[in-house]
SEVEX-388769 format. One line per 10 residues: their letters; for each residue x, y, z of C-alpha. Coordinates in Angstrom, 2 decimals. Each point is the difference from the previous one (the first is absolute). Example, Ala and Ser with C-alpha at 12.3 -4.5 7.8 and 13.67 -1.06 7.14 Angstrom:
<recs>
as = 12.30,-4.50,7.80; 1.37,3.44,-0.66 $
</recs>
This chain:
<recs>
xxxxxxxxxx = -44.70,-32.29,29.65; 2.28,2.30,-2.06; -0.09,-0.21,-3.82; 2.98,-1.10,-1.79; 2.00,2.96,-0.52; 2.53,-0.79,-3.64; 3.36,0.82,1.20; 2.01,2.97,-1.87; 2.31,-0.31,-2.52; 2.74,1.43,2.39 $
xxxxxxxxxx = -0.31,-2.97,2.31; 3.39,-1.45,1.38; 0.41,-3.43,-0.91; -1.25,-2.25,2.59; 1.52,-3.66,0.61; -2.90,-1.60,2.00; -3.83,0.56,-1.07; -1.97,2.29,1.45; -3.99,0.35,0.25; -1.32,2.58,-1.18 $
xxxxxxxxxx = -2.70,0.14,2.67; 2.67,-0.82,3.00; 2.43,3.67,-0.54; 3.21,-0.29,1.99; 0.05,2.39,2.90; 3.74,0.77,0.68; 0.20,1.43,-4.05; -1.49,2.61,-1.75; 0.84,-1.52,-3.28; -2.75,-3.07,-0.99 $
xxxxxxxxxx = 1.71,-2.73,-1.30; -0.02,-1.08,-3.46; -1.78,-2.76,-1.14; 2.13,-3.05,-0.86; -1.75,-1.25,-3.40; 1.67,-1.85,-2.47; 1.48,0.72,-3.10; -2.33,2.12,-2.41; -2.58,-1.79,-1.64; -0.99,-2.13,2.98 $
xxxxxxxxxx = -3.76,-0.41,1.05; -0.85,2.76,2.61; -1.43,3.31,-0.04; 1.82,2.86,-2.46; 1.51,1.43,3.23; 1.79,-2.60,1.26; 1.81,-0.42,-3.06; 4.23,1.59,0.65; 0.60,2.86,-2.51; 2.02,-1.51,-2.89 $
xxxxxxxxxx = 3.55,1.59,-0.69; 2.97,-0.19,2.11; -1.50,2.36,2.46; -1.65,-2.41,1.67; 3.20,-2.15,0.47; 1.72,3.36,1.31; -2.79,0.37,2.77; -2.56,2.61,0.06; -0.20,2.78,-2.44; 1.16,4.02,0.78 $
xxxxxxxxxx = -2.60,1.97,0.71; -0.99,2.55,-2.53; 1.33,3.41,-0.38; 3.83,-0.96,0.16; -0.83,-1.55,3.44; 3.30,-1.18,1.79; 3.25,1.18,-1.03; 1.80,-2.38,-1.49; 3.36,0.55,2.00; 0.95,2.39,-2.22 $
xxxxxxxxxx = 0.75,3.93,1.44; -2.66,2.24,-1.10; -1.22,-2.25,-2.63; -3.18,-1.34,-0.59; -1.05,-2.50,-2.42; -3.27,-1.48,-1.86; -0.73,-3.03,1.67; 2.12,-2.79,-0.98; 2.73,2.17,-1.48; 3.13,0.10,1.46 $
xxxxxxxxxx = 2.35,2.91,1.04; 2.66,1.30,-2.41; 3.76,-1.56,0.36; 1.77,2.10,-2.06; 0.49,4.20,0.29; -2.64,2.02,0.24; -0.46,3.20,-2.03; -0.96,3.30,1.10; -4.14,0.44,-1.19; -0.69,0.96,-3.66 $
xxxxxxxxxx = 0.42,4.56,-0.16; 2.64,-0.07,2.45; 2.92,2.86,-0.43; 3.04,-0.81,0.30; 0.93,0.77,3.18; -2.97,-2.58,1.58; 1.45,-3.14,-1.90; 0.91,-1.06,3.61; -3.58,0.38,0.95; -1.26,-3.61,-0.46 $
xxxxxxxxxx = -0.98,-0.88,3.55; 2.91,-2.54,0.65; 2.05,0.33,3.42; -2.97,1.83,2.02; 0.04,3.69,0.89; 3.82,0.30,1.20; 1.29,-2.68,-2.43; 1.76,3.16,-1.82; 2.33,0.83,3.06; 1.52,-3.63,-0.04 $
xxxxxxxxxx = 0.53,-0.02,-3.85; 1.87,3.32,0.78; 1.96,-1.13,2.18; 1.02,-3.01,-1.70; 0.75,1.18,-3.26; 2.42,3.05,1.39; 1.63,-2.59,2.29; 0.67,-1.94,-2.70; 1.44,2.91,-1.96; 2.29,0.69,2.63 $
xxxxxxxxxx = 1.20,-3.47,-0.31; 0.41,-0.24,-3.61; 2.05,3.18,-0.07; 1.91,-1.26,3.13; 1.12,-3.35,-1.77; 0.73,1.78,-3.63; 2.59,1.83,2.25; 1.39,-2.40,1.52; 0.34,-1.73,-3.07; 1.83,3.01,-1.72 $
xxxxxxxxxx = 1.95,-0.01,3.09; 1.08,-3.31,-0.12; 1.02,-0.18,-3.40; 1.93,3.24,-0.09; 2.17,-1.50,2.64; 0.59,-3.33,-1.40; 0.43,1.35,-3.11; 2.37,2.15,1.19; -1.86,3.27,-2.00; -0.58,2.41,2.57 $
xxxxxxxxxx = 0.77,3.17,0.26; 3.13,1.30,0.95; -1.14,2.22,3.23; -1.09,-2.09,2.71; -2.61,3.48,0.37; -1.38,-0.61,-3.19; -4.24,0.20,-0.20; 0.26,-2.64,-3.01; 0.92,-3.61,0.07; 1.80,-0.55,-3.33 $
xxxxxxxxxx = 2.74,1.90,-1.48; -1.80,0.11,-3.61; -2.71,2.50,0.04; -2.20,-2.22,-2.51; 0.54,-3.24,2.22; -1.25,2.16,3.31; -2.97,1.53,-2.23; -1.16,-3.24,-0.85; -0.38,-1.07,3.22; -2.11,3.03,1.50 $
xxxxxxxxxx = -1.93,-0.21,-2.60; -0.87,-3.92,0.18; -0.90,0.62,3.66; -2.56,2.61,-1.13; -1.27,-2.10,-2.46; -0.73,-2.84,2.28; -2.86,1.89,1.02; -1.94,-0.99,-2.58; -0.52,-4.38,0.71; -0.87,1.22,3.50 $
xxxxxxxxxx = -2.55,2.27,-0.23; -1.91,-2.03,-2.46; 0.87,-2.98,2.69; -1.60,1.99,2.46; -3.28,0.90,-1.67; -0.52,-3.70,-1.07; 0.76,-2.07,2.99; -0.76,2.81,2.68; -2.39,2.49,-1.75; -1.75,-3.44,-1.65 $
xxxxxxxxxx = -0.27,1.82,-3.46; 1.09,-0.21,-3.45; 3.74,0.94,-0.13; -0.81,1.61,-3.33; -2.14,2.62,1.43; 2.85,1.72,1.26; 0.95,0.82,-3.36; -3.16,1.33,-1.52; -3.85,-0.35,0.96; -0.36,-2.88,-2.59 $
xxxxxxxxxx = 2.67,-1.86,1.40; 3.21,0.18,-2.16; 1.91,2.48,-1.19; -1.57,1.47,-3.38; 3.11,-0.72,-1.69; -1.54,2.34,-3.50; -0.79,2.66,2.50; 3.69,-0.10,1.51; 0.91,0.24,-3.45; -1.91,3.23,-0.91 $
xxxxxxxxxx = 1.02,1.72,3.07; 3.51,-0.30,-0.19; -0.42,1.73,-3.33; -1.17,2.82,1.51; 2.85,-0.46,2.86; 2.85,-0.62,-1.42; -0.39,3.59,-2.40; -1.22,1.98,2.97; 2.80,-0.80,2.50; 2.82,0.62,-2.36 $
xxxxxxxxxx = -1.68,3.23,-0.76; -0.05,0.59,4.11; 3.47,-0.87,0.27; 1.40,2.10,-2.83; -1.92,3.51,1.63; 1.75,-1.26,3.42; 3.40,0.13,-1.65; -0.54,2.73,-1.96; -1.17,1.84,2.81; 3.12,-1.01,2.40 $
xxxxxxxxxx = 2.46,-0.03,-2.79; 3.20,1.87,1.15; -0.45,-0.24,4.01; 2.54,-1.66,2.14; -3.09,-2.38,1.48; -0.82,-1.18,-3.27; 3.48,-1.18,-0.70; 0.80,-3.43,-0.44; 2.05,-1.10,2.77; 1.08,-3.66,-0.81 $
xxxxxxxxxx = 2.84,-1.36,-1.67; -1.48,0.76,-4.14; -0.60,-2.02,-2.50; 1.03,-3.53,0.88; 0.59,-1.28,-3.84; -2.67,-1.74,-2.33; 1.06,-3.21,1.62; -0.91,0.54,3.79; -2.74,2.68,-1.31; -2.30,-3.25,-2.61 $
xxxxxxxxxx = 0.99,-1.88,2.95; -2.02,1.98,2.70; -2.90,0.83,-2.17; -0.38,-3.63,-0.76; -0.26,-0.62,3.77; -2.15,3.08,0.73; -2.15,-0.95,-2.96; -0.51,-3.32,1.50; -0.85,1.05,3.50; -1.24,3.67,0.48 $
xxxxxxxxxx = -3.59,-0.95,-1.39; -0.19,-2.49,2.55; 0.82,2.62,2.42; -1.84,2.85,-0.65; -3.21,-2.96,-0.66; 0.72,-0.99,3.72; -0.19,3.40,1.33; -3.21,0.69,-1.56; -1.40,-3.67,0.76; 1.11,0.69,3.72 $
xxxxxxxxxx = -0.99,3.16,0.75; -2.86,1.31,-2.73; -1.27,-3.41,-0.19; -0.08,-2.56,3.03; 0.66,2.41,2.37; -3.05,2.41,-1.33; -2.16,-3.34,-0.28; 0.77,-1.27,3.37; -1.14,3.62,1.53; -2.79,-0.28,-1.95 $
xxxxxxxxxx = -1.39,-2.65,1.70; -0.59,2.02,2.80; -1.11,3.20,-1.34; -3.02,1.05,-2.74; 1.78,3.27,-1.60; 3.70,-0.87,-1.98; 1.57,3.10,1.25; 0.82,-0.99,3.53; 2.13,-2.86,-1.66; 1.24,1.80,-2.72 $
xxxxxxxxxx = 1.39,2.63,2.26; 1.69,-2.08,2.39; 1.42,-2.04,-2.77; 1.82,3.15,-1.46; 1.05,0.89,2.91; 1.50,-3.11,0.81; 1.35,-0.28,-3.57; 1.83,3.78,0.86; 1.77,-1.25,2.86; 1.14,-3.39,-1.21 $
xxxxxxxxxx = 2.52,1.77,-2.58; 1.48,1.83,3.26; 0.82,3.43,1.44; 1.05,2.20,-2.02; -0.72,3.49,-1.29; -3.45,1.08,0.83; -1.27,0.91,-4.01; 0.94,-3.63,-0.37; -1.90,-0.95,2.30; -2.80,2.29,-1.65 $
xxxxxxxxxx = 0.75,-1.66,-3.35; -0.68,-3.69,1.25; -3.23,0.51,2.08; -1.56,3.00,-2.09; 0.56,-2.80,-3.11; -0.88,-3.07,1.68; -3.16,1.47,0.93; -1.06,0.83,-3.98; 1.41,-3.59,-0.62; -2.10,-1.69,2.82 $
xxxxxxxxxx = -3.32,2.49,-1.84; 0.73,-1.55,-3.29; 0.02,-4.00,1.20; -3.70,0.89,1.72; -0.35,1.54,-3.51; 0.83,-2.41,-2.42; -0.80,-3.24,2.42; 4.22,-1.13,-0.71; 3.67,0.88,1.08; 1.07,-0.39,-3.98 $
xxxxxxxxxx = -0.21,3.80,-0.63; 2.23,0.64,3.29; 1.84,-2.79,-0.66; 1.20,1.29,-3.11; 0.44,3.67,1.12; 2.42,-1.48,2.60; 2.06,-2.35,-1.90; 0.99,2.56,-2.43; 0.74,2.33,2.30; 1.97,-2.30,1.63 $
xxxxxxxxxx = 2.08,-1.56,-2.95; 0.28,3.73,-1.29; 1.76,1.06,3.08; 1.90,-3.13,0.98; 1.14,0.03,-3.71; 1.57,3.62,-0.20; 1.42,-0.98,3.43; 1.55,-2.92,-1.58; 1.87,2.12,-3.31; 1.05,2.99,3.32 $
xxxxxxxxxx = 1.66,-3.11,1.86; -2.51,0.87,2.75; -1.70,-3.55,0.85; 2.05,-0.10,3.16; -1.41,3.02,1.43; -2.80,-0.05,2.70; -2.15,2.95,-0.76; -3.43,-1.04,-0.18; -3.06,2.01,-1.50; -0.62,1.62,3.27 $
xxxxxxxxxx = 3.05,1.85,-0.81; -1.18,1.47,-2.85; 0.45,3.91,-0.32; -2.91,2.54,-0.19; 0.20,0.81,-3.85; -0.88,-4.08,-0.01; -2.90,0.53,2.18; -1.61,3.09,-2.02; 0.02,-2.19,-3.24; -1.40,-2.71,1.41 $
xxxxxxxxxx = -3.14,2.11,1.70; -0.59,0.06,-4.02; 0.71,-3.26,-0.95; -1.38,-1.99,2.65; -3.39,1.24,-0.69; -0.06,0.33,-3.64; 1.42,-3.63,-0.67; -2.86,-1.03,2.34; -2.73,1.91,-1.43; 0.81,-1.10,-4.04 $
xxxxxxxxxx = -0.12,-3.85,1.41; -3.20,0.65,1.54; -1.45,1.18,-3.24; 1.41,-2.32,-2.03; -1.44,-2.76,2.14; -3.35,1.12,-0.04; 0.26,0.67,-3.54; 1.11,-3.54,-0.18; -2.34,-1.76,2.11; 2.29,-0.65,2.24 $
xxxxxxxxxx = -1.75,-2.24,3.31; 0.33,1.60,3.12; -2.01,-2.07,2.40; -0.24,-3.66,-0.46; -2.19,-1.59,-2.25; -3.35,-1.57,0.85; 0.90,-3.39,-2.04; 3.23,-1.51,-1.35; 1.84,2.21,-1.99; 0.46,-0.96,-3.57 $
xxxxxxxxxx = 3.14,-1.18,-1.36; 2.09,0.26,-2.79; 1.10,3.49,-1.75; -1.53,2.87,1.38; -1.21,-1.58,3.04; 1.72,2.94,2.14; -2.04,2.46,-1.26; -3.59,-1.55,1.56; -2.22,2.76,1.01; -0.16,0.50,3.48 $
xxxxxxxxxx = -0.75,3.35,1.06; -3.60,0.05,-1.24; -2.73,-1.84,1.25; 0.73,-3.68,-2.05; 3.02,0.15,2.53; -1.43,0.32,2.59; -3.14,-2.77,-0.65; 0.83,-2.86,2.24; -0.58,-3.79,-0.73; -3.31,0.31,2.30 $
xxxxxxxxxx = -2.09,2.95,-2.69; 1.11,-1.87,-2.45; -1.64,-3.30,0.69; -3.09,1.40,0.87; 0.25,1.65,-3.34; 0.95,-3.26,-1.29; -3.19,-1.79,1.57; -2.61,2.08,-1.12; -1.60,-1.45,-2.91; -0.20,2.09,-3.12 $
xxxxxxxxxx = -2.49,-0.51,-2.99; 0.49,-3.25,-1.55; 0.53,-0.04,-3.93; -3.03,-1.55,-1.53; -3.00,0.25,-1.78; -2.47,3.07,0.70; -1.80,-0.56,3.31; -4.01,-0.40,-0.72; -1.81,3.14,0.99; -2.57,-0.60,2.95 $
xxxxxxxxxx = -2.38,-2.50,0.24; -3.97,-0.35,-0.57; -2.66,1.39,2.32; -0.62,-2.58,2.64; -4.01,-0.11,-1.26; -1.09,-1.10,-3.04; 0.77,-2.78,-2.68; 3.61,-1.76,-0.52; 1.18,2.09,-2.95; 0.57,-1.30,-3.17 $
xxxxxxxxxx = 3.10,0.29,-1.69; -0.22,2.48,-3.47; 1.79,2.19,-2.32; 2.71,2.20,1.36; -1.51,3.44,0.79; 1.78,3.37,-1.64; 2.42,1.03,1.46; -1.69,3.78,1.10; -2.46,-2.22,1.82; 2.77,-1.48,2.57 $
xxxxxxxxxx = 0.61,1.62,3.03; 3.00,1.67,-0.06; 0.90,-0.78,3.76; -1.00,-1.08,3.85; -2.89,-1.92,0.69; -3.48,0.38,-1.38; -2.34,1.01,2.06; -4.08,-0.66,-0.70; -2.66,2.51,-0.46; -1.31,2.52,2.67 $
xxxxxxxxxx = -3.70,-0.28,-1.50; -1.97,-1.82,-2.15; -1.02,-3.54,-0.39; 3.50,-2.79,0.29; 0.29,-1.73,-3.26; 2.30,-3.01,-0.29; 2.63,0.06,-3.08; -0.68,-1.58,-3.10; 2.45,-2.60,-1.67; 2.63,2.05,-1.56 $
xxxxxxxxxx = -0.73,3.10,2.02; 3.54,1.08,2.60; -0.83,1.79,3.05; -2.38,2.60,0.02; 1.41,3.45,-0.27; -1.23,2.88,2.62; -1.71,2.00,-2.47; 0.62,1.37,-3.35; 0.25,-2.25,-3.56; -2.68,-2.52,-1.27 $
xxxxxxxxx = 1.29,-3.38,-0.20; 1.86,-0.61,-3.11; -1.53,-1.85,-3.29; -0.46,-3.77,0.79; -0.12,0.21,4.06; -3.79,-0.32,0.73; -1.36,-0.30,4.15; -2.38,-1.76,0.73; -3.35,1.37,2.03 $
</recs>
């Protein structure tokens, strides 16, 4: 006869008894005793676990066991899979925000296509709206041939550059409902934009670009292509009135450009590659040819300085120091363009002349290189943080290049659940020789008669002798006992 076997605590619940001695052939799992509630008679054993997994059946194995329906995610047992976004693990660069094993390995390709479908469509139906209201409106242009849709140059501006700027709600759509992440970490490794940082970079931008600018004009001063060829200055009127709309609406822009093509579109790449210069490449390249054909050191201009731009985002873990650099050199040029009656032209940057292309080979990188410094100098966090970053003032500037940036949650519980010395009174040094009588408690030996540390180890010769009352442990070798200690024979 077979002994009774207890049944594991993994059991499935069973609804009829089952002997323990009579196993059921057609399942390999033994049924699980049907006892009562706990604190009936019957062996410990048959007792049901106490808890509420019992009542959910039987118990996940150890080790993570089953998944818990949950894609690439494994759980303690009991614990239930996250509902929320999921970020990126704690040290990752920029570029691998995307990396937090939602979507499987080709989720990236459907995101991609997604998001740039819906970019089509958004720039499609701002159009068409600009379309529609020009003609109802009755303010288009005279020329049926005309490229613009409105007859006011500020009116037309306005609405190229809201179809830019739309960019912006659906990239961070897309990498929260498709890439499953924060929206935030589009903007900077710790989630937001670092609104102080923003601040101290366009500091250093705004200066630096007006310097650029001046050397270009200086430099093409007097040539017929640096002429202005619009219609002048349009009076202080029209002229407050355009700045007030390109004020308004050219951050947005340029902050959609740079959240489209140095951000999502470098993230979403990143999912699929380890090294951020495969995605910052084909970003700039993309980000060349999306302002058009035009002359090739324009051309030149955009990629050679989309590339340092897409070097300092890895660099400073953000798009506020690019984001900066471009709106002022945006609102710099659309501004002069404005007071030269040129808003209703259609050159782009990738017309830009060669004497704009040799000044920026300078400024590109140096603008670059002084953020850089600053942030480390700064403390700037370029990879995100291995616990919630702090908040309040100064919160942008967490450390996260060095290695307390890159500690994840997991280090730092095991460093949190390994005790450390407990405050309290001076542990006792070690105890009595096992032979001999019970000591007796006596005056507190001198201090040079205490060992000074580790255990105390007995005699190698000579007769054992038990300690007298009042006597501590016996030392190796060396002093007499102090006055008042005496040891018994």
């Amino acid at each position: 006869m077979k002994p009774d076997i207890p049944p594991s605590p993994w059991d499935p619940p069973a609804s009829t008894p089952a002997s323990s001695s009579s196993p059921t052939p057609s399942s390999s799992w033994p049924s699980a005793p049907t006892a009562g509630p706990t604190g009936s008679t019957g062996p410990a054993w048959q007792q049901p676990p106490a808890g509420p997994t019992w009542q959910q059946g039987w118990q996940q194995p150890p080790g993570g066991g089953w998944q818990q329906g949950w894609q690439g995610w494994q759980g303690p047992p009991g614990a239930v899979p996250p509902a929320g976004p999921v970020r990126a693990e704690a040290g990752s660069r920029y570029d691998q925000q995307g990396r937090n094993g939602q979507g499987g390995r080709f989720g990236w390709l459907g995101e991609l296509s997604l998001v740039v479908l819906l970019l089509f469509v958004g720039i499609v139906v701002v159009t068409g709206l600009a379309a529609v209201l020009a003609e109802v409106l009755d303010a288009g242009p005279d020329s049926p041939d005309s490229e613009v849709f409105f007859k006011d140059p500020v009116a037309d501006m306005a609405f190229q550059l809201v179809g830019i700027a739309i960019g912006i709600p659906v990239v961070l759509w897309g990498a929260r409902y498709l890439g499953r992440r924060p929206a935030g970490t589009v903007s900077s490794v710790l989630g937001r934009l670092r609104w102080k940082w923003l601040g101290l970079c366009a500091a250093v931008a705004v200066p630096m670009i007006i310097v650029q600018f001046g050397i270009m004009i200086a430099w093409t001063w007097g040539e017929e292509s640096a002429e202005p060829a619009g219609d002048g200055f349009p009076g202080w009127t029209a002229f407050l009135v355009s700045l007030a709309v390109l004020g308004a609406l050219v951050p947005f822009q340029a902050a959609a450009e740079e959240y489209v093509f140095r951000g999502w579109l470098v993230q979403v790449i990143g999912r699929a590659v380890r090294s951020p210069w495969p995605a910052v490449v084909i970003a700039s390249l993309l980000f060349a040819l999306a302002h058009g054909f035009g002359e090739l050191s324009g051309f030149i201009l955009l990629f050679y300085s989309a590339l340092w731009w897409g070097w300092l985002v890895i660099r400073t873990g953000g798009l506020e120091a690019v984001i900066t650099m471009h709106a002022a050199n945006n609102l710099l040029a659309f501004g002069l363009a404005a007071g030269f009656g040129e808003l209703a032209s259609t050159e782009t940057a990738a017309d830009a002349p060669w004497q704009a292309m040799a000044v920026e080979f300078v400024f590109a990188p140096l603008y670059c290189l002084v953020m850089a410094r600053i942030a480390d100098r700064r403390g700037v966090a370029r990879v995100s943080p291995g616990e919630e970053p702090r908040t309040g003032a100064g919160a942008e500037f967490a450390a996260g290049a060095g290695a307390a940036g890159a500690v994840g949650p997991g280090l730092a519980a095991s460093h949190a659940s390994t005790p450390g010395p407990v405050p309290g009174p001076v542990a006792a040094p070690a105890a009595a020789p096992a032979y001999g009588p019970e000591p007796v408690p006596g005056p507190e030996p001198a201090p040079e008669s205490r060992p000074t540390s580790g255990p105390v180890s007995a005699p190698e010769s000579g007769p054992e002798r038990a300690p007298g009352p009042g006597s501590g442990p016996a030392p190796e070798s060396g002093p007499e006992p102090a006055p008042g200690s005496r040891v018994e024979p």
